[in-house]
C-alpha positions as CSV (number, residue, x, y, z in Angstrom):
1,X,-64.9,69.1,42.6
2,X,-64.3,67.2,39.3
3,X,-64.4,70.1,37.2
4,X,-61.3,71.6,39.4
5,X,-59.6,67.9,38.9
6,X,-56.2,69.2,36.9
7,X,-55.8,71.4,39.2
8,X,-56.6,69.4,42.5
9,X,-55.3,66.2,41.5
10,X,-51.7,67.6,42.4
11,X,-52.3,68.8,45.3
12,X,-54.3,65.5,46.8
13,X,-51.1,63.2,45.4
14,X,-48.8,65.7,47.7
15,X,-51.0,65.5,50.7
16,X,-52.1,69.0,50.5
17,X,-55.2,69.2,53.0
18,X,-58.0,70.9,50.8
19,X,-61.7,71.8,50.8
20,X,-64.3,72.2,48.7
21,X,-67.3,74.5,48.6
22,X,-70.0,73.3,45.3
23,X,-73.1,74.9,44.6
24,X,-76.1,72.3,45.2
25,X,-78.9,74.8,44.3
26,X,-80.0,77.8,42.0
27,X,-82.9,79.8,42.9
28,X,-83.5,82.1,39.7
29,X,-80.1,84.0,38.6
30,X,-76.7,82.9,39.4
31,X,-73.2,83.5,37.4
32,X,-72.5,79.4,37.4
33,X,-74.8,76.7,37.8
34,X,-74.9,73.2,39.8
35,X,-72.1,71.9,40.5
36,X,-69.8,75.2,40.4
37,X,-66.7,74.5,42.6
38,X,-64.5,76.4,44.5
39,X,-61.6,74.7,46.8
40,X,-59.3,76.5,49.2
41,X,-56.2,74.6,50.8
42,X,-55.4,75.2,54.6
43,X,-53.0,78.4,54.0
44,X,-56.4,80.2,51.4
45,X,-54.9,79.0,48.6
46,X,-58.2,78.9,46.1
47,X,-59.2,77.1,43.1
48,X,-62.0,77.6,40.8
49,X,-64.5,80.2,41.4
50,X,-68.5,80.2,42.2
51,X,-69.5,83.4,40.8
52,X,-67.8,86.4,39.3
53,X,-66.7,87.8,42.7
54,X,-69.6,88.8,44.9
55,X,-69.3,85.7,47.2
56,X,-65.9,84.3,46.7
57,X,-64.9,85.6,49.6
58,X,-67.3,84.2,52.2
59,X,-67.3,80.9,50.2
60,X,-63.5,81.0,50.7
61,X,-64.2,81.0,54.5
62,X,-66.5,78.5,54.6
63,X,-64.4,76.3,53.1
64,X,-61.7,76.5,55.6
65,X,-64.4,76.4,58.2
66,X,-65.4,73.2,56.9
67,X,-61.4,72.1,56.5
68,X,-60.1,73.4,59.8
69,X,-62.9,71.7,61.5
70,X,-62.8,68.4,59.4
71,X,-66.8,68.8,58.9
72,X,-69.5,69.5,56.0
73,X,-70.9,73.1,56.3
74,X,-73.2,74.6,54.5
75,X,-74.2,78.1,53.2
76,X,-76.8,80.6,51.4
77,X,-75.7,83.2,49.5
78,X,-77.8,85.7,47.9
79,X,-81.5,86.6,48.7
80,X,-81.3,85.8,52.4
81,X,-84.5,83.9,54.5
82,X,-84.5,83.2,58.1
83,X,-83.3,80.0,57.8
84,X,-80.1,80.4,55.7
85,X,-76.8,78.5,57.2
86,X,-73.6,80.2,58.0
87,X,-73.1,83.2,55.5
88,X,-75.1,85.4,53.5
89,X,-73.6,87.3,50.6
90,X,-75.4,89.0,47.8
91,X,-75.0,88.0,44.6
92,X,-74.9,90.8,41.5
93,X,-77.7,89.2,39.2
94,X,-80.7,89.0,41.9
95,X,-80.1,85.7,42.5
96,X,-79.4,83.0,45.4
97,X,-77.4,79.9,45.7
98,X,-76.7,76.8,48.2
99,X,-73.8,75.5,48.9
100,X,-72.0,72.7,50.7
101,X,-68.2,72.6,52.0
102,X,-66.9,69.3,53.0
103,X,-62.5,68.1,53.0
104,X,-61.4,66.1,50.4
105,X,-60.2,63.0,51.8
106,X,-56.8,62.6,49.8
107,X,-56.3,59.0,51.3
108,X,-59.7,58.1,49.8
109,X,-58.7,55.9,46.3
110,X,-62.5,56.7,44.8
111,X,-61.7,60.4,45.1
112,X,-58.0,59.8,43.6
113,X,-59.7,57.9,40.9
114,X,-62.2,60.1,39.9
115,X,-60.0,62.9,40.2
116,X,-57.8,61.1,37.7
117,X,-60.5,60.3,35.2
118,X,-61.9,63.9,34.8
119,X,-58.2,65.3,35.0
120,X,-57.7,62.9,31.9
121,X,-61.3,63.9,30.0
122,X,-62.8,60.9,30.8
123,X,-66.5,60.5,32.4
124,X,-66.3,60.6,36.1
125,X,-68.3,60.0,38.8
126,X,-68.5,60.2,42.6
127,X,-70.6,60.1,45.3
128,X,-69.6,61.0,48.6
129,X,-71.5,60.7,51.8
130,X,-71.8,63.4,53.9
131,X,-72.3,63.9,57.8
132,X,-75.6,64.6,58.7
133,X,-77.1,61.8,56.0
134,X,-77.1,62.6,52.1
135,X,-75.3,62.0,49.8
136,X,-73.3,63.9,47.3
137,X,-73.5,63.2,43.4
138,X,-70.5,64.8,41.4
139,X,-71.0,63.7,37.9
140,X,-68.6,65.4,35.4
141,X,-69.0,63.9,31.5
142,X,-65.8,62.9,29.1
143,X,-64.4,66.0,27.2
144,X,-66.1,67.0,23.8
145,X,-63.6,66.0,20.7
146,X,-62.8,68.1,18.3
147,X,-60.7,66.6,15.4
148,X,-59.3,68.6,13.7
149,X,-57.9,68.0,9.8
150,X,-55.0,69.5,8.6
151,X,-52.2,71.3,10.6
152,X,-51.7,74.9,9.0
153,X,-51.8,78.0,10.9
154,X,-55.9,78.3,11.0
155,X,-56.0,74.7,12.8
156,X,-53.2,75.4,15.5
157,X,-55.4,78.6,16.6
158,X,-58.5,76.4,16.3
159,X,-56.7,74.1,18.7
160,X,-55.8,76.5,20.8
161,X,-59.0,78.0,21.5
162,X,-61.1,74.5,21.2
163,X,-58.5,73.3,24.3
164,X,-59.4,76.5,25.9
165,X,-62.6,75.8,25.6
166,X,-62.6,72.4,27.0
167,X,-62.3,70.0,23.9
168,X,-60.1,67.6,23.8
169,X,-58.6,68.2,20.3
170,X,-56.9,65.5,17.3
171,X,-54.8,66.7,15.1
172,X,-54.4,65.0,11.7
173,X,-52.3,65.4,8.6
174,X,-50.5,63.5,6.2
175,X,-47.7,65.8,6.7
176,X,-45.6,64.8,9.4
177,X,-43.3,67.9,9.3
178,X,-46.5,69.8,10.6
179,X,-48.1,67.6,13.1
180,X,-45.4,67.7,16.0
181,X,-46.1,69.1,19.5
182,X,-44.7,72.5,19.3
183,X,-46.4,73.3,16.9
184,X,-50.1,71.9,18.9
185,X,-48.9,72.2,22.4
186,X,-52.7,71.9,23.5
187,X,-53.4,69.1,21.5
188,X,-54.9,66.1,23.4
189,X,-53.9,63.8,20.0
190,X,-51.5,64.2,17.0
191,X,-52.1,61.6,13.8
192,X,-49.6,61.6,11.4
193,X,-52.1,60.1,8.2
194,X,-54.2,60.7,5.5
195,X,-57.2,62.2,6.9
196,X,-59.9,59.8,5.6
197,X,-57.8,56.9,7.0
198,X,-57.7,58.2,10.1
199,X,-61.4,58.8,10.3
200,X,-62.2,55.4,9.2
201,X,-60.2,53.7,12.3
202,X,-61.9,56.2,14.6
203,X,-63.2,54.6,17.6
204,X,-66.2,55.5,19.0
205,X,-67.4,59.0,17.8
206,X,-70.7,60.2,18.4
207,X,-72.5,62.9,19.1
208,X,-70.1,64.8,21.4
209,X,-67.7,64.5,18.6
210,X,-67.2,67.8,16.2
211,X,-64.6,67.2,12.7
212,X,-63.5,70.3,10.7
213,X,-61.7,70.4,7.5
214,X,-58.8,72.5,7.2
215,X,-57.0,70.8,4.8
216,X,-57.3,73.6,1.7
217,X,-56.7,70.5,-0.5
218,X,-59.8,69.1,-2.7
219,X,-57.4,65.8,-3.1
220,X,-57.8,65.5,1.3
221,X,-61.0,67.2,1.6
222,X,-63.1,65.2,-0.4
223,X,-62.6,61.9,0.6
224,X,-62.4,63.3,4.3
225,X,-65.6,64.8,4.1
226,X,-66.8,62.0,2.8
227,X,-66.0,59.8,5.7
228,X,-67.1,62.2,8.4
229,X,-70.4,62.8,6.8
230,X,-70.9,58.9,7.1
231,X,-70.3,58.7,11.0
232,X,-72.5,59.5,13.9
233,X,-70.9,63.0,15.2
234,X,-72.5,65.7,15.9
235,X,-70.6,68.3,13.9
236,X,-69.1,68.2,10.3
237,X,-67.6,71.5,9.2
238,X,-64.9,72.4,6.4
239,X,-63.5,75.9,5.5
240,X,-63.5,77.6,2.5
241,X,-64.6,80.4,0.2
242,X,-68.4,80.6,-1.2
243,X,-66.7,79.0,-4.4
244,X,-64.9,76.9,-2.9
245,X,-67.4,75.6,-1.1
246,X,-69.9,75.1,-4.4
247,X,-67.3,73.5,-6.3
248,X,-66.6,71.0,-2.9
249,X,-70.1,70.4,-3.0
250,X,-70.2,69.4,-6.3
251,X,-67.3,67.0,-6.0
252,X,-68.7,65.3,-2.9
253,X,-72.3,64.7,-4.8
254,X,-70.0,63.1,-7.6
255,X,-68.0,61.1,-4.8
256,X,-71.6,59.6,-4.2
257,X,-72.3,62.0,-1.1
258,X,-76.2,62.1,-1.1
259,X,-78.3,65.6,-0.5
260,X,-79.2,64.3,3.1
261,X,-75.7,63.8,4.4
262,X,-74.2,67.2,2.6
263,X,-77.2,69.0,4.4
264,X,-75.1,68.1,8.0
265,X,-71.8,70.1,6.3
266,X,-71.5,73.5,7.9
267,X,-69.7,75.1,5.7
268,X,-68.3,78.1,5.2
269,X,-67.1,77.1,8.6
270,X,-67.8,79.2,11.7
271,X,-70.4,82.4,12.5
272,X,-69.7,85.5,11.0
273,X,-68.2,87.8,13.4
274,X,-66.1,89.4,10.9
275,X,-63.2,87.4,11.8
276,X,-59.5,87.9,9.8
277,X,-57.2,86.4,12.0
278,X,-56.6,82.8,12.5
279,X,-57.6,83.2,15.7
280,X,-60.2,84.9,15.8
281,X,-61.8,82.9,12.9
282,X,-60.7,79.8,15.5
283,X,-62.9,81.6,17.8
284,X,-66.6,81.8,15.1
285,X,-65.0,77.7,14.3
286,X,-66.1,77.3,18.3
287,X,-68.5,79.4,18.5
288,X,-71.0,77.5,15.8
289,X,-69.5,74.3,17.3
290,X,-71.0,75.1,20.6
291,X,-74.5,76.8,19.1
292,X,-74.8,74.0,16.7
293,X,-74.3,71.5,20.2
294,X,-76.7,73.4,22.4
295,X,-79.2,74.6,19.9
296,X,-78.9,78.0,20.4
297,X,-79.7,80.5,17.5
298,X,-76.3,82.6,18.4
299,X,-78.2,85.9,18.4
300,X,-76.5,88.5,20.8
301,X,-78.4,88.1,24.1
302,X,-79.4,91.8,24.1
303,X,-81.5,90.7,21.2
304,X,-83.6,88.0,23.4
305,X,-85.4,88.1,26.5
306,X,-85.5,84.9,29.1
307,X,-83.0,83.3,31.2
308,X,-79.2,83.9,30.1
309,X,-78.3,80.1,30.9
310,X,-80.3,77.2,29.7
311,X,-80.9,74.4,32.0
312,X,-78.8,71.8,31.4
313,X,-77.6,67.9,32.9
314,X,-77.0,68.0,36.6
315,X,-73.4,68.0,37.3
316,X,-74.2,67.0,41.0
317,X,-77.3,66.4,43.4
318,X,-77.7,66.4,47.0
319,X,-80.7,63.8,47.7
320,X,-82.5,64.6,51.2
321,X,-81.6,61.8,53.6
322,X,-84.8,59.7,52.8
323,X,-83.6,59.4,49.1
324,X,-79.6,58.6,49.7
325,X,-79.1,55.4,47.9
């Protein structure tokens, strides 16, 4: 439900009755892990999706089963057993998920709250009890940051495709003619300063937090890089040409950088795709961002073998009645 909060927070505030159906368990394959939400208002409006279409469809009709009749339902879909609730679809990769379908109680201020929160890109919780005992966990985390330095044409398609990607993206210059919000409609943040200033007032970063350095100016760059180096984030990058980058490096060791902290630069920025445009150098920007956060080697998956998604935090659990807290 959280992850759909932009989009169902609007409907809630105008009394829209809604539903919504989240996946509470994987068995082996699935297109979208735990916590995977789809909602559907009264008239099958629908939100979100659970898969990449084999079970939309009976998901869609749980959930107004579950609205129409103001109750949790529950559901299989995949690789079927004798025991599976309400619907059985197949899905594509081989797999099987369970789901539950329960209303959204607009008039509840928890769920307006949390709604509100993960519409925003703050961490957001909920837990929501259902009918027959358990309880329902929704966890969604705050939005990745990715601050971005320096507001020519390469940052506003990194910023475009880092907001598509679910950052929530700073822009900074020193420049104010360039940092407005036509030009960075997706922008979460725009800084009008000296990029090492701002960093150094930065509140908070850590490891969820990824800088790049598109500044193109050794005057900005330096002392920028410097700064980020110095601070807990999990991703320091800066573009520029092999000799750029050797004569960068060899002004930040001057600037007092040590071998240790230049070792975290990624730089040339971004994996080599063979990219040309700004955007679709934007795109090998995000795509070392996220392999870089999850650890992945960024081979193509054709070249591996194992499962396709990694396991990752729980977005939501569904404790049997013994555990509920």
């Amino acid at each position: 439900m959280l992850e759909l909060a932009a989009d169902l927070l609007p409907l809630v505030n105008a009394g829209v009755p809604v539903a919504a159906v989240t996946v509470t368990r994987v068995v082996r394959s699935a297109p979208r892990g735990v916590g995977a939400t789809l909602a559907v208002t009264s008239d099958a409006r629908v939100v979100g999706s659970l898969s990449g279409g084999c079970v939309e469809g009976d998901a869609v009709m749980l959930g107004l089963d579950a609205l129409r009749s103001g109750e949790v339902r529950r559901g299989s879909f995949g690789f079927t057993g004798p025991d599976d609730a309400v619907v059985a679809a197949g899905l594509a990769c081989g797999g099987a998920i369970e789901v539950v379908a329960y209303p959204i109680d607009g008039a509840d201020p928890r769920v307006r709250e949390a709604l509100r929160a993960a519409a925003a890109g703050r961490e957001s919780s909920i837990d929501l009890a259902l009918d027959d005992g358990p309880v329902l966990a929704l966890r969604r985390p705050a939005r990745p940051r990715l601050i971005v330095l320096g507001a020519g044409e390469h940052a506003a398609a990194l910023c475009r495709v880092g907001a598509a990607a679910g950052f929530a993206v700073t822009v900074c210059d020193a420049w104010a003619l360039l940092v407005t919000a036509a030009r960075f409609p997706e922008a979460s943040e725009l800084v009008v300063a000296p990029p090492h200033e701002y960093l150094a007032s930065l509140e908070a970063p850590d490891e969820g937090t990824a800088v790049c350095v598109l500044t193109h100016d050794e005057r900005l760059d330096v002392p920028a890089l410097r700064a980020a180096l110095r601070l807990p984030v999990g991703f320091v990058g800066a573009m520029g040409s092999r000799a750029t980058v050797a004569r960068r490096a060899a002004l930040l060791m001057q600037a007092g950088v040590t071998e240790a902290e230049l070792a975290r630069l990624h730089s040339p920025l971004g994996l080599d795709l063979g990219a040309r445009t700004p955007e679709e150098t934007a795109l090998s920007v995000i795509a070392e961002i996220v392999a870089a956060r999850t650890g992945a080697d960024a081979r193509p998956l054709r070249a591996s073998d194992g499962p396709l998604h990694a396991a990752s935090a729980t977005a939501c659990s569904l404790p049997v009645p013994e555990a509920v807290r």
